[in-house]
C-alpha positions in Angstrom: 72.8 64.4 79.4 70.7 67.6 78.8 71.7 71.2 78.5 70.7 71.8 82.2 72.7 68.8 83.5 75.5 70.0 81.7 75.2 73.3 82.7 75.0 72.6 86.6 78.0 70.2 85.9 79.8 72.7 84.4 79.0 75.0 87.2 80.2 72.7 89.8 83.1 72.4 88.6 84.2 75.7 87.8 82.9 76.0 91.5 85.8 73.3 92.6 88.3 74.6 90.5 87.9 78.4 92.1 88.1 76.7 95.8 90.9 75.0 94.8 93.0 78.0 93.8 91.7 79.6 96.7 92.9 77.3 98.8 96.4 76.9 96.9 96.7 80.8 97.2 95.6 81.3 101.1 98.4 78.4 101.8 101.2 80.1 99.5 100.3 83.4 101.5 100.4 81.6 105.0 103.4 80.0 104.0 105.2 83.0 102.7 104.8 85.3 105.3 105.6 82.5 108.1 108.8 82.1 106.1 109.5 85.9 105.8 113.0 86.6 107.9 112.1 89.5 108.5 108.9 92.4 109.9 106.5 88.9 110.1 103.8 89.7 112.9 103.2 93.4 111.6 102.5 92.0 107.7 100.7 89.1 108.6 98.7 91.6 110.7 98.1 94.5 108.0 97.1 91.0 105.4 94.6 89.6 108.2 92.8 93.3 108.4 93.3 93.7 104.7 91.3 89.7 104.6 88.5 91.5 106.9 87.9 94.6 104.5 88.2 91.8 101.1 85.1 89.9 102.6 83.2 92.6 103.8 83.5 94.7 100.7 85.3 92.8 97.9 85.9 95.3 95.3 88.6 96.8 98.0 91.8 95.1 96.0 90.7 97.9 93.6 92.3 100.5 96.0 94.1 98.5 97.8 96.5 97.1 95.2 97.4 99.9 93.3 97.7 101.8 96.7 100.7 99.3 98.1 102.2 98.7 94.8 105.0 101.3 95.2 105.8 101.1 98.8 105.5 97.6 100.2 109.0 96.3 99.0 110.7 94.7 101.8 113.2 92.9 99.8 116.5 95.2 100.6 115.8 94.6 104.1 114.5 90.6 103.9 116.6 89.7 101.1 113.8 87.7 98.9 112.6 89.2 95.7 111.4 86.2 94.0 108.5 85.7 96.4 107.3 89.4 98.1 105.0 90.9 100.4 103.1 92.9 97.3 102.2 88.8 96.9 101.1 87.9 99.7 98.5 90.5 99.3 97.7 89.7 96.0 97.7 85.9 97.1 95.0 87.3 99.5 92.8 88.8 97.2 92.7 86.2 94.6 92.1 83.4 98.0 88.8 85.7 99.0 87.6 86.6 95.5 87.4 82.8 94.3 86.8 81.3 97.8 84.5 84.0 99.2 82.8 85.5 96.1 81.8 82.7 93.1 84.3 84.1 90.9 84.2 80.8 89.2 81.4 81.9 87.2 83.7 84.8 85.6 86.3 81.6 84.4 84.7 81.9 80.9 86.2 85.7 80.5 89.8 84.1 80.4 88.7 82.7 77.1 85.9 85.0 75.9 86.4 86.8 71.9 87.4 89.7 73.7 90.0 88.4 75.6 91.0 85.5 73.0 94.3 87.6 72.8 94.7 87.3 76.5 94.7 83.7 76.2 97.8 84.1 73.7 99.7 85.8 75.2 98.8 83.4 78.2 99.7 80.7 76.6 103.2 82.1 74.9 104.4 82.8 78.7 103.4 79.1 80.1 105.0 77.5 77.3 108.4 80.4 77.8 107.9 79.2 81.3 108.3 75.7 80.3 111.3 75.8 78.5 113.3 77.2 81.8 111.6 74.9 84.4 112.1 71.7 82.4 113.4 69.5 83.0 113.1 70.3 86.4 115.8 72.2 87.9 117.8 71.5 91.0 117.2 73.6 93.7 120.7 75.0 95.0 121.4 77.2 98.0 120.8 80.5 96.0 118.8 79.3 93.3 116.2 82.2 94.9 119.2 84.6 95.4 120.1 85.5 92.2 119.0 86.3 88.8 120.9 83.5 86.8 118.7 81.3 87.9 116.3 79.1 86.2 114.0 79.5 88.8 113.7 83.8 87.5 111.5 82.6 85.6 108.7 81.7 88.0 109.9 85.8 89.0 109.4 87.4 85.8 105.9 85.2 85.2 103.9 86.1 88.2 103.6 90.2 87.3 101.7 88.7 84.0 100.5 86.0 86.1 98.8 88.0 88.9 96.9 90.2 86.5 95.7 87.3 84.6 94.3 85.4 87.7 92.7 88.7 88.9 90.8 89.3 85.3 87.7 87.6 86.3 87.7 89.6 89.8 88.1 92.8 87.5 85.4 91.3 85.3 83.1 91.1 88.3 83.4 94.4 89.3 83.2 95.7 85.7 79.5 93.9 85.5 78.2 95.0 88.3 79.2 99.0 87.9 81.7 100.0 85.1 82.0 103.5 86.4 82.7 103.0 89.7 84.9 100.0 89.2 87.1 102.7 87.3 86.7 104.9 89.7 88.0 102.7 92.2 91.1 101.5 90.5 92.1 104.9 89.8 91.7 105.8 93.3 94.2 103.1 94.1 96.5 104.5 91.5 96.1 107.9 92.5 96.7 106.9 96.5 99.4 104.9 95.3 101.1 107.7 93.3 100.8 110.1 96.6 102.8 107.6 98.9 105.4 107.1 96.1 105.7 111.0 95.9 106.5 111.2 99.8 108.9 108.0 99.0 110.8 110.1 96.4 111.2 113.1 99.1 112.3 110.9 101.8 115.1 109.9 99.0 115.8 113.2 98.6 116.6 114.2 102.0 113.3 116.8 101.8 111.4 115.1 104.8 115.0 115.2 106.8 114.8 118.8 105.9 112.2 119.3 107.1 112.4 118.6 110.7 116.0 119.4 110.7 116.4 122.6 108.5 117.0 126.1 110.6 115.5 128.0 108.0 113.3 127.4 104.6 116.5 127.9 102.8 118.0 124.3 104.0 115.1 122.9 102.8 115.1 124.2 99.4 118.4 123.2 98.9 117.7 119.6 99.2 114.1 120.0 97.0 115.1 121.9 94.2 118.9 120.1 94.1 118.4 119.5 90.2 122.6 119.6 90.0 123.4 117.2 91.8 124.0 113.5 89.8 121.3 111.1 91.9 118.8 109.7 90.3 115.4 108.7 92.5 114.7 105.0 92.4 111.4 105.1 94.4 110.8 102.3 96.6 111.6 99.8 94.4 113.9 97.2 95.4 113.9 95.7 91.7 116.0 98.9 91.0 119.2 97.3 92.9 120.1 96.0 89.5 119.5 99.5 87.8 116.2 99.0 85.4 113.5 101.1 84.6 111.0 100.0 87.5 110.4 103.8 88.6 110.4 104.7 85.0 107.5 102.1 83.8 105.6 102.9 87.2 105.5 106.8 86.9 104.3 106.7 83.2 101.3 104.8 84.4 100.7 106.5 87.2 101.2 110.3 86.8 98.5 111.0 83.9 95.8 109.9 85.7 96.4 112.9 88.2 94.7 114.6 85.4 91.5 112.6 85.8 90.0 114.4 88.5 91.4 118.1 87.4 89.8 117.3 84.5 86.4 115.3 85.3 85.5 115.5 89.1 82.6 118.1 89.6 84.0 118.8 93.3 86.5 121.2 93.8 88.8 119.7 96.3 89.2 116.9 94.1 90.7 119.5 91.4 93.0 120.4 94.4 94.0 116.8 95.3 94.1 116.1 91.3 96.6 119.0 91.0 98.7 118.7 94.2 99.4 114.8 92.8 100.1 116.2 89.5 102.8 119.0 91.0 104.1 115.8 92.6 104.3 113.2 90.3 105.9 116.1 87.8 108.6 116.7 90.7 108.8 112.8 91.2 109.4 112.1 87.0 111.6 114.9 86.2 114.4 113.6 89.6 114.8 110.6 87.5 116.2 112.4 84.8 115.1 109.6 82.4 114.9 111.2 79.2 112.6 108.2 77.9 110.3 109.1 80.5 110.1 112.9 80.2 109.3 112.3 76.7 106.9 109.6 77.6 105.1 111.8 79.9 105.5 114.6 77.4 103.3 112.3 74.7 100.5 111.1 77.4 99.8 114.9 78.5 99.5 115.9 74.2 97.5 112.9 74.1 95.1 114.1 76.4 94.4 117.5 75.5 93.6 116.4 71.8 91.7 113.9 73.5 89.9 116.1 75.2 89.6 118.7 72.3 88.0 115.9 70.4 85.8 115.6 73.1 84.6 119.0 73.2 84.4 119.1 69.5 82.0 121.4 69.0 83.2 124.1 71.3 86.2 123.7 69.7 85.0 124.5 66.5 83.0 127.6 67.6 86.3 128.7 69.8 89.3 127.2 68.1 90.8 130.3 67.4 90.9 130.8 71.2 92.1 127.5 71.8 95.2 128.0 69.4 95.8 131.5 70.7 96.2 129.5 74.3 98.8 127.1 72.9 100.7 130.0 71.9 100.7 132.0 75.3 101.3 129.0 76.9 104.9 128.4 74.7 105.6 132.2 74.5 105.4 132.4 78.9 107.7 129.2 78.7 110.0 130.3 76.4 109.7 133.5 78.8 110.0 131.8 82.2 112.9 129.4 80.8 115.0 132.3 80.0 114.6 134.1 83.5 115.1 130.9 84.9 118.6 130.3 83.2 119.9 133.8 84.0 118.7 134.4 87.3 117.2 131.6 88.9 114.0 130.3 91.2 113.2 133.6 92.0 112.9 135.5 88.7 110.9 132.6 87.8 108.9 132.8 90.6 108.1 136.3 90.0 107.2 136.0 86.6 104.6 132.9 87.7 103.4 135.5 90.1 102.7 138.2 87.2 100.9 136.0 85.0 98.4 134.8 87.4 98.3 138.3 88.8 97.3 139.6 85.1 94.9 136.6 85.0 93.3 137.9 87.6 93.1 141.6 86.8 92.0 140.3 83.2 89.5 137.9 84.4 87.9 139.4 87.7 87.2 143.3 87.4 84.5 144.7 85.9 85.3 146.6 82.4 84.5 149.9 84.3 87.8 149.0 86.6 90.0 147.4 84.5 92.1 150.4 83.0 92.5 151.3 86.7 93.5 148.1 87.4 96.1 147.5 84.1 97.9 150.9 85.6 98.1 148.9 88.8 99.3 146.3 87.2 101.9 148.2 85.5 103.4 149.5 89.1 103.4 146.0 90.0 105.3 144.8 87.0 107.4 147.8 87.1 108.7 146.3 91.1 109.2 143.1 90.1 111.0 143.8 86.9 113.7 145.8 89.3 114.0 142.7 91.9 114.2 140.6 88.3 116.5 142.5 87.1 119.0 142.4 89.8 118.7 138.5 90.3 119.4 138.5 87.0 122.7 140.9 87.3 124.1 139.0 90.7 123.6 135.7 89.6 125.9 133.2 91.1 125.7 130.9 88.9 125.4 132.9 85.1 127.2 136.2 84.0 124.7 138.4 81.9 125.9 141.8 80.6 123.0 144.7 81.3 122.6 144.6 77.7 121.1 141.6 77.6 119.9 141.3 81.1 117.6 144.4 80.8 116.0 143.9 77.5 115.5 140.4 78.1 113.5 141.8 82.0 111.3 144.1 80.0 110.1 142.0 77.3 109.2 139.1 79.9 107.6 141.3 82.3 105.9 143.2 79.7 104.3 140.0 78.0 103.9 138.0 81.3 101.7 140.6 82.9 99.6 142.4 80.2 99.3 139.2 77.8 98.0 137.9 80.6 95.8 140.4 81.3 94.3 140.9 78.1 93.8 137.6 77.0 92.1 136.2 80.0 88.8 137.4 79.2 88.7 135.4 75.6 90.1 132.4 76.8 88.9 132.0 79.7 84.9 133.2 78.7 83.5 129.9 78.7 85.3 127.8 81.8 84.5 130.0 84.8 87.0 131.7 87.1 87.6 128.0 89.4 88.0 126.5 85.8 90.2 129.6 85.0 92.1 129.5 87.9 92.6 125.4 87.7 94.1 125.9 84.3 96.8 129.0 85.5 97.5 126.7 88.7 97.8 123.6 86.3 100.3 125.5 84.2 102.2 127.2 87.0 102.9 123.4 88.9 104.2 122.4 85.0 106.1 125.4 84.6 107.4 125.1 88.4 107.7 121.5 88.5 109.8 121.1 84.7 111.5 124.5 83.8 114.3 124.1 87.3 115.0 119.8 86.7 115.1 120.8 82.8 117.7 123.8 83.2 119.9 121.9 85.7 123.1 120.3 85.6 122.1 117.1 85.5 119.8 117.1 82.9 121.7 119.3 80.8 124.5 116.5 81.0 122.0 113.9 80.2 120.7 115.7 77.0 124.3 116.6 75.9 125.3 112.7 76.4 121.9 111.4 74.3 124.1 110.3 71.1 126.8 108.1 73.3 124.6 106.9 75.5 122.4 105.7 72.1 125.4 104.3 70.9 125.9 102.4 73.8 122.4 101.0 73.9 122.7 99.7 70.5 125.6 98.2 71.2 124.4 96.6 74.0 120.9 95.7 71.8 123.3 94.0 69.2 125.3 92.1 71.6 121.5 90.7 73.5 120.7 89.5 69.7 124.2 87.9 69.2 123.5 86.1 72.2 120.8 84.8 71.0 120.3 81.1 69.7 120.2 80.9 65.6 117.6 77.8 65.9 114.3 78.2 64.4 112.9 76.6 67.9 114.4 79.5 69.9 113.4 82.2 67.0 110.1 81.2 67.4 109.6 80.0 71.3 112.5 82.0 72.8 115.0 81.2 75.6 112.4 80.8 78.4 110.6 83.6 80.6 113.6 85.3 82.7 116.8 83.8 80.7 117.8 86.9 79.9 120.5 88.0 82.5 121.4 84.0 82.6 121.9 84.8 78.3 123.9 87.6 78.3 126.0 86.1 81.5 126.9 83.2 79.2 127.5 85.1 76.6 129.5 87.5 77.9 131.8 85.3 80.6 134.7 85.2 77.8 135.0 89.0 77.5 136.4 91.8 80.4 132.6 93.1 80.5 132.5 93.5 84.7 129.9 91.0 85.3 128.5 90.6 89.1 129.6 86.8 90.3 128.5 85.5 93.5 127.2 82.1 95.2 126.4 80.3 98.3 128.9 76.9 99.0 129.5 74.8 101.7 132.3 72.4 103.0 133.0 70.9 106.4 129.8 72.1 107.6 130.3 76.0 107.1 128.3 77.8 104.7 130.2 80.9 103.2 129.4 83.3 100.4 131.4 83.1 97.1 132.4 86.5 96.2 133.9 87.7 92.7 135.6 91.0 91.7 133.5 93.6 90.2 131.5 96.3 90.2 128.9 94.9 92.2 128.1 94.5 96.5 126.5 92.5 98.8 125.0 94.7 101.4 123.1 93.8 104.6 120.6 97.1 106.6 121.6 97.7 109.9 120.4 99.5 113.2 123.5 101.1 113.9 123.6 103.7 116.4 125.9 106.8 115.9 129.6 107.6 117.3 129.6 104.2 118.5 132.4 101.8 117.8 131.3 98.3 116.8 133.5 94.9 116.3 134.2 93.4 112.7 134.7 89.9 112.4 135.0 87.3 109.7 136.0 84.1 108.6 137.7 84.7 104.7 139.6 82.2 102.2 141.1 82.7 98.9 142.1 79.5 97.2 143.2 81.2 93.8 144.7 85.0 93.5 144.8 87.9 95.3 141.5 89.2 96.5 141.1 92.9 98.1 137.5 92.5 100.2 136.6 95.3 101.7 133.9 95.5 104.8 132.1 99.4 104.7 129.3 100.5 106.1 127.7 103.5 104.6 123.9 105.5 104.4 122.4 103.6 101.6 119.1 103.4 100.0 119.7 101.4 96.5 121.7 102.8 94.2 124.6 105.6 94.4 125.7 108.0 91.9 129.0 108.4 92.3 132.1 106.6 93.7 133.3 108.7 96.2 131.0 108.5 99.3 133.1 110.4 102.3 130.4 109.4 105.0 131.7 105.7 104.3 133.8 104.2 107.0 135.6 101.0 105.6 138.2 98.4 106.6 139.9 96.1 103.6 141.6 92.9 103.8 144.2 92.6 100.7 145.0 88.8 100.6 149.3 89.2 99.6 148.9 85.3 99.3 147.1 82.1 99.3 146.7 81.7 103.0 148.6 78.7 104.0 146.0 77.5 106.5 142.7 77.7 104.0 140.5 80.0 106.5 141.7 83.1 107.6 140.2 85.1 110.6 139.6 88.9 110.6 138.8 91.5 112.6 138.4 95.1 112.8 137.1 98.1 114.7 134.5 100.6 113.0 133.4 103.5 114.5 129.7 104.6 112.9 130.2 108.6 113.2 127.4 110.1 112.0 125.8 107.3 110.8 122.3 106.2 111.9 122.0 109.7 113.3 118.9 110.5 111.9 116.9 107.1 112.0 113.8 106.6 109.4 114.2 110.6 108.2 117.3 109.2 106.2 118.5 106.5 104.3 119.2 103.5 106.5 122.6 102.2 107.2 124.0 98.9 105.3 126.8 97.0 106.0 128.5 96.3 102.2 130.8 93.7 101.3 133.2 94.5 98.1 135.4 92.4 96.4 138.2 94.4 94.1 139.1 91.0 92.4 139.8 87.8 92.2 137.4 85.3 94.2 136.8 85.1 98.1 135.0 82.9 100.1 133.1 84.8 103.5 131.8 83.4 106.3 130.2 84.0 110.1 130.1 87.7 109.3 129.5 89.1 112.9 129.3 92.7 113.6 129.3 93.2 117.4 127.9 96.1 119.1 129.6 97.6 122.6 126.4 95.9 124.6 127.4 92.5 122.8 124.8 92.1 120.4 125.5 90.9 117.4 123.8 93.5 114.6 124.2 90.8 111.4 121.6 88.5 111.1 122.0 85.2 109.1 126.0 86.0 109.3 127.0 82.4 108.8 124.6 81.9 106.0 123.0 79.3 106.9 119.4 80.8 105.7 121.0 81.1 101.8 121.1 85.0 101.4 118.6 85.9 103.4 119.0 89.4 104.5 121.5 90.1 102.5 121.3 91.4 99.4 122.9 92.3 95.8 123.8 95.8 94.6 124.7 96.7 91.3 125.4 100.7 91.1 127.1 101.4 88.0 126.6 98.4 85.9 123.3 97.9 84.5 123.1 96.6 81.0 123.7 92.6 82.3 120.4 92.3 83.7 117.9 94.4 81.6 118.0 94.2 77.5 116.7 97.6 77.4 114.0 97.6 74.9 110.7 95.8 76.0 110.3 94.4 72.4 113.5 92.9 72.4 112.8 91.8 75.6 109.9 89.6 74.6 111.9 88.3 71.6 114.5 87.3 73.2 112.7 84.9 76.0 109.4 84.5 74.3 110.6 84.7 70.4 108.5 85.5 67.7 105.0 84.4 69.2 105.5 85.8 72.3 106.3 89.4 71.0 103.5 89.2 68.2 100.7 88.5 70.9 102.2 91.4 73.3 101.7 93.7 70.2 98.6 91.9 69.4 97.5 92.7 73.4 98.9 96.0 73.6 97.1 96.9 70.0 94.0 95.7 70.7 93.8 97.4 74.1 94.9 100.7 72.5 92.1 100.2 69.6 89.1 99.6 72.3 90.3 102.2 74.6 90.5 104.6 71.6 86.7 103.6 70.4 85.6 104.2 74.3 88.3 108.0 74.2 86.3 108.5 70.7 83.1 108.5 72.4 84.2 111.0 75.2 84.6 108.4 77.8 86.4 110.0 80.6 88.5 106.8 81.7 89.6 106.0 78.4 90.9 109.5 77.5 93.4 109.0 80.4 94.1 105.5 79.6 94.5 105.9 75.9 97.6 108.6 76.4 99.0 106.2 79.5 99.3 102.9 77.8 101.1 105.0 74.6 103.5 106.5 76.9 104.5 103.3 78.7 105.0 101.7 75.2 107.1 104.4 74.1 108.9 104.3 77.5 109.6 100.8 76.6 111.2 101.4 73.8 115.1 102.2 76.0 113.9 100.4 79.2 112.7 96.8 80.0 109.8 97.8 82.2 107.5 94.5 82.6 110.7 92.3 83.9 109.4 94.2 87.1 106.4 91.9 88.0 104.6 94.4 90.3 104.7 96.9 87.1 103.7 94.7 85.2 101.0 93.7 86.7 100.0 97.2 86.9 100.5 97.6 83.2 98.5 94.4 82.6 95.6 95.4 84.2 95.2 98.8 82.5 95.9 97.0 79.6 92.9 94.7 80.5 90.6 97.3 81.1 91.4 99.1 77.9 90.4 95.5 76.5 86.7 95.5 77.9 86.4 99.4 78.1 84.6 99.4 74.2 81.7 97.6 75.7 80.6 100.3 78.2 77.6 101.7 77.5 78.1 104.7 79.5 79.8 107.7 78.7 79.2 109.9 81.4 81.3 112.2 83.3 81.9 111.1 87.1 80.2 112.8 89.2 82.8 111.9 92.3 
């Protein structure tokens, strides 16, 4: 056969292949969202207009996908998270891109030099894969419900998975225009990012606040709460086991808000760039993750060296400027930190307000009016160090003696405004009063944005606690590798994509650590849920209406012990912080004995109060189902409202768990090993972690080539895939498939970022 025959052969059947798994995936997303218990019609109508924009322009899974990635999570109110909505659009765009747009011909990337490592690390998870799903496992009633499964496998595969099939799409893209490809997908992170920020102040309680508040002060009180113990969890239902979801996502996310302060050549992109910077800094630092804020802390060093080396040779001719600048910049933090501490926002406000006033002075009037204008800056400084002064001396919350509360006023005033001043003209010569006053802005959102969560109560606590909590993680790191199988077989292969919670379940069933124990059953035609005791609840949202009284019922049986199971419904997003919630109403049923007659029946009144009050402004209302101890059985949950509807859906469980769903608020360390290295040992062994380093090295090494050269994208991307790395080191991260699919992709386009030619700055 000649080279031309083989050739079209070839082509025809990488043609077949592509239709094929375009047909597979617009059947699995058909299938999928006709199975979805819940909000059908409206996603099957955003995925039909998102299949319209996908064939008429096809690079649109470029925005599209990053842009849904941390908001379209449906699972605490469906009940699935093996098989999700973020799918079905990702099922979408790989159906179009290989039905619609010859991506067949893009095959031969999956196995290119390049991405020879790709293949790998490919190959380690489909053989991990294999050692869960076979032999072939039984399907049970929740073997989709839980994350002992076998089946979590399939779970934990598709965020690697996804990325993988969309490579050759990326690959397509990359071809045909590098630049704006890049420019796309940031876009879609960046858009992404901003609907995540107003997902973290809907947690919050700031949007309530913000119809609701009487005056700005009720809103503030809710925003800059950094005392209070919650921790944000996003939108991301894979947080309901505790994880490190919101964590891995923000540290890929929030540095590219830099990209356009930094490159874009229109000004209200600067803007946008640093309004999502200010909010992805406010979104970071109320997770009061310590592993992120120094994650963050290395991808915003990495970039300004990045960009120094990039601007080498201005840098030589001003680096005595440049270091001056680092020094300002610690002395006004030290500065601002202190007034902050001893008097609160508004001394640190004030002092904010002097430095860009002395920026100003420094930077805009001519040298003819500046000694006029120093004197008025010296009134100026003179009022606010007074108002400073007394916040300092009626502080609420700190004592300060006048001897320490007035030297500390003069020095910072002093320094804030006339450093300022005077130094504005030499550092600032060569950027240009926008550039000049993106740079003050840039460090008054840091300085506004990290001095308040860093100073608070909470995050104090969490620093003070670092060596326990260390302690406790290494504990917890020792007892993952105890669990682990001594066989050279499982050294090198692992225990199988997604065995860890399964693992350490096993493991740990002998000992008092509270793990979270629950199945479906039936017998004599009634399905029931299997409920253990611990620290753990099965919660179903609601539509409750306030100061309305609804009707408990429920069929219950406790064959061994003494069970207390206790029905409460409560405002609940995913995970609380603490114990006592007094908005709870509750009703318990304490079995004093095996019930003679097997099933028992309950009932109960519950009167809602205040919940529901406030509709979508506020966390929604969830039924929760608690058992103390022991083991109960539950059935036809019903939950009757006064016009006779029954609020509970799939009470009888007949549908499996669907719309219900597990909580997990205190107890973490079960599901997660808590090191993304250890992670990949323990269910991919040896090979699988050396080609994740191998990946995650060479992807680091080409996108430092491309950051050598000045590339714009790379010197974000560089600092980003570092800082997730290092995030990974205390969280999981990439057990979170639509994270890591996120991280995959970057970590792709570091791969084949070397081979662009251009270096140019955007001009978007």
């Amino acid at each position: 056969m000649s080279a031309t025959a083989l050739h079209k052969t070839a082509t025809l059947a990488g043609r077949a292949a592509a239709l094929t798994l375009a047909l597979i995936c617009l059947l699995a997303a058909v299938w999928g969202v006709y199975n979805l218990p819940f909000f059908r019609l409206p996603l099957a109508v955003a995925l039909a207009a998102y299949a319209a924009l996908l064939v008429r322009w096809r690079w649109a899974w470029l925005i599209v996908l990053p842009a849904i990635l941390p908001v379209l999570d449906l699972a605490p109110w469906s009940g699935r998270f093996y098989f999700t909505e973020f799918d079905f659009f990702v099922l979408l765009t790989l159906a179009v891109g290989y039905g619609l747009h010859g991506a067949a011909a893009t095959f031969a990337h999956w196995f290119s030099r390049r991405y020879l490592v790709v293949a790998l690390f490919a190959l380690s998870v489909a053989l991990s894969v294999g050692l869960r799903l076979v032999p072939w496992p039984a399907v049970a009633l929740d073997s989709f419900a839980t994350y002992l499964s076998p089946w979590n496998a399939l779970r934990v595969a598709k965020g690697f998975a996804a990325a993988w099939l969309l490579l050759p799409l990326l690959n397509a893209e990359w071809r045909q225009d590098a630049r704006l490809t890049g420019h796309r997908l940031i876009t879609g992170i960046l858009v992404g990012l901003g609907l995540a920020i107003v997902g973290v102040l809907w947690e919050r309680g700031v949007l309530l606040e913000l119809v609701t508040a009487r005056n700005i002060y009720g809103l503030l009180a809710s925003f800059l709460d950094f005392s209070g113990t919650y921790r944000v969890t996003g939108l991301f239902s894979g947080m309901h086991v505790g994880g490190e979801a919101i964590d891995g996502y923000l540290a890929l996310a929030a540095p590219w808000t830099l990209y356009p302060v930094l490159f874009a050549r229109r000004p209200w992109l600067k803007v946008l760039g640093l309004l999502l910077f200010a909010g992805g800094v406010y979104a970071l630092m109320v997770t009061f993750s310590r592993g992120l804020y120094a994650g963050f802390a290395v991808s915003l060093i990495g970039i300004f060296l990045l960009m120094a080396a990039r601007n080498f040779r201005q840098l030589k001719t001003h680096g005595l400027a440049v270091l001056a600048g680092i020094a300002i910049f610690l002395i006004f933090t030290a500065l601002l930190a202190a007034l902050y501490s001893r008097g609160g926002f508004e001394p640190l406000i004030l002092g904010i307000f002097l430095v860009a006033l002395g920026t100003s002075v420094g930077l805009i009037l001519p040298p003819r009016l500046r000694p006029y204008g120093l004197i008025a800056l010296g009134f100026a400084a003179l009022f606010v160090g007074l108002r400073i002064y007394g916040d300092i001396m009626h502080s609420k919350w700190t004592e300060t003696s006048s001897q320490l509360a007035l030297p500390l006023t003069v020095v910072a005033v002093t320094v804030l405004a006339f450093a300022s001043a005077l130094a504005a003209r030499p550092l600032f010569r060569d950027v240009g009063r926008i550039g000049a006053a993106s740079i003050v802005f840039l460090a008054a959102l840091f300085w506004g944005g990290v001095i308040p969560p860093l100073s608070g109560e909470q995050a104090q606590t969490r620093f003070a606690t670092v060596g326990k909590d260390f302690a406790a993680r290494a504990e917890h790191w020792r007892r993952a590798l105890a669990a682990i199988d001594p066989s050279l077989a499982t050294q090198v292969l692992g225990n199988g994509v997604g065995s860890f919670p399964q693992l350490f379940f096993s493991y740990m069933l002998s000992t008092d650590f509270p793990l979270a124990t629950y199945s479906l059953g039936r017998a004599d035609d009634i399905a029931y849920l299997r409920l253990g005791g611990g620290d753990f609840n099965i919660i179903q949202r609601l539509p409750m209406a306030p100061d309305t009284t609804y009707r408990l019922s429920a069929r219950l049986r406790a064959e061994t012990g003494t069970p207390n199971l206790t029905f409460k419904i409560c405002h609940k997003h995913l995970l609380y912080s603490e114990r006592y919630v007094p908005q709870c109403q509750s009703v318990n049923y304490n079995f004093k004995r095996r019930p003679a007659t097997g099933w028992v029946e309950f009932s109960a009144d519950l009167q809602s109060g205040n919940l529901g009050r406030h509709g979508l402004l506020y966390w929604p209302v969830a039924l929760m189902l608690h058992n103390g101890q022991g083991i109960v059985d539950i059935a036809e949950v019903r939950l009757i409202a006064p016009d006779g509807r029954d609020l509970i859906a799939n009470g009888a469980f007949s549908a499996g768990l669907d719309r219900w769903f597990l909580v997990s608020d205190f107890e973490h360390l079960a599901w997660h090993a808590k090191n993304i290295y250890l992670h990949f040992f323990i269910e991919q062994g040896l090979l699988g972690l050396a080609a994740f380093m191998a990946l995650a090295g060479l992807a680091l090494a080409s996108s430092a080539r491309a950051a050598w050269r000045g590339d714009p994208v790379a010197i974000i991307l560089l600092p980003t895939l570092l800082s997730f790395l290092l995030v990974g080191l205390f969280g999981t991260l990439i057990d979170m498939p639509p994270v890591a699919t996120l991280f995959y992709l970057l970590v792709f386009a570091g791969l084949g970022i070397s081979s662009r030619d251009d270096g140019e700055t955007p001009s978007q």
